[in-house]
C-alpha positions in Angstrom: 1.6 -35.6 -5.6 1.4 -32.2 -4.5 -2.6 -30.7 -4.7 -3.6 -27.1 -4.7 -6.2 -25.5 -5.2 -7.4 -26.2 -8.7 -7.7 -30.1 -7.7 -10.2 -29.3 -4.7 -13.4 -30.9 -6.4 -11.3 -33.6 -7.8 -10.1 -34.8 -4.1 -13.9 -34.5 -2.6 -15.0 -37.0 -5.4 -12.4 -39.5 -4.8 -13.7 -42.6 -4.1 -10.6 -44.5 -3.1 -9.8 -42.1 -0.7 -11.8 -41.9 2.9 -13.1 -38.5 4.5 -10.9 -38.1 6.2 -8.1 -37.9 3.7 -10.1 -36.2 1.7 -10.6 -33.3 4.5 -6.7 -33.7 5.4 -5.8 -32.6 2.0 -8.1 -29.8 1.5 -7.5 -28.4 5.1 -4.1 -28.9 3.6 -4.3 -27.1 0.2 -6.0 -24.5 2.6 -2.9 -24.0 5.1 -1.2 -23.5 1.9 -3.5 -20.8 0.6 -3.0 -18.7 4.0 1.0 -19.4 4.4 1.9 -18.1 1.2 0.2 -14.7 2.4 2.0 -11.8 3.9 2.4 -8.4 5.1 2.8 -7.4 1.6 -0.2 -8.9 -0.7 -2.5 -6.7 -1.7 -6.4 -7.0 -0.7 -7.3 -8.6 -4.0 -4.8 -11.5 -3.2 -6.1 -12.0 0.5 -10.3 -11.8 -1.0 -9.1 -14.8 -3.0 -7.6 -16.4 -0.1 -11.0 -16.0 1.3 -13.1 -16.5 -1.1 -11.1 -19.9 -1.7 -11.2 -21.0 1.9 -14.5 -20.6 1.7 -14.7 -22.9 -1.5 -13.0 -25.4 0.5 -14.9 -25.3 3.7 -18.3 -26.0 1.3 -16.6 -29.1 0.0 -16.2 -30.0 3.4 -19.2 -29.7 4.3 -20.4 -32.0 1.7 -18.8 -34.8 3.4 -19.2 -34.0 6.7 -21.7 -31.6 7.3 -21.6 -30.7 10.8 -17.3 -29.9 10.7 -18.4 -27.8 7.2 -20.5 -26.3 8.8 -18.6 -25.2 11.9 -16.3 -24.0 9.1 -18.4 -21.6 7.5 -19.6 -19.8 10.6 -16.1 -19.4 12.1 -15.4 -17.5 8.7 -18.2 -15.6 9.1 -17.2 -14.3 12.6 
């Protein structure tokens, strides 16, 4: 099954699933987010790129804090 973006807090509550497939699939719906962009979206499309990575990146860090973390402050950058 193919995830995006609107199935983020679903896959960091999976229990079946481990952290790490967890943070696979949402560095994977974020890849996503980012390849679909392109010379020609308009700054509200890339905000909510952002804004969405950033989304992601707290989920992350609620499973694994430190690589979250790391996340975050890159962003900020």
């Amino acid at each position: 099954m193919a995830y995006n973006i609107n199935d983020v807090e679903k896959i960091a509550e999976f229990k079946s699933w481990s952290d790490r497939q967890k943070i696979d699939e949402l560095l994977r719906i974020d890849c996503d987010i980012y390849t679909n962009l392109g010379k020609d979206s308009t700054k509200t499309e890339k905000e909510t790129a952002k804004k969405n990575s950033r989304k992601i990146y707290r989920l992350i860090k609620g499973i694994n804090n430190k690589l979250g973390n790391d996340f975050l402050v890159a962003m900020d950058r």
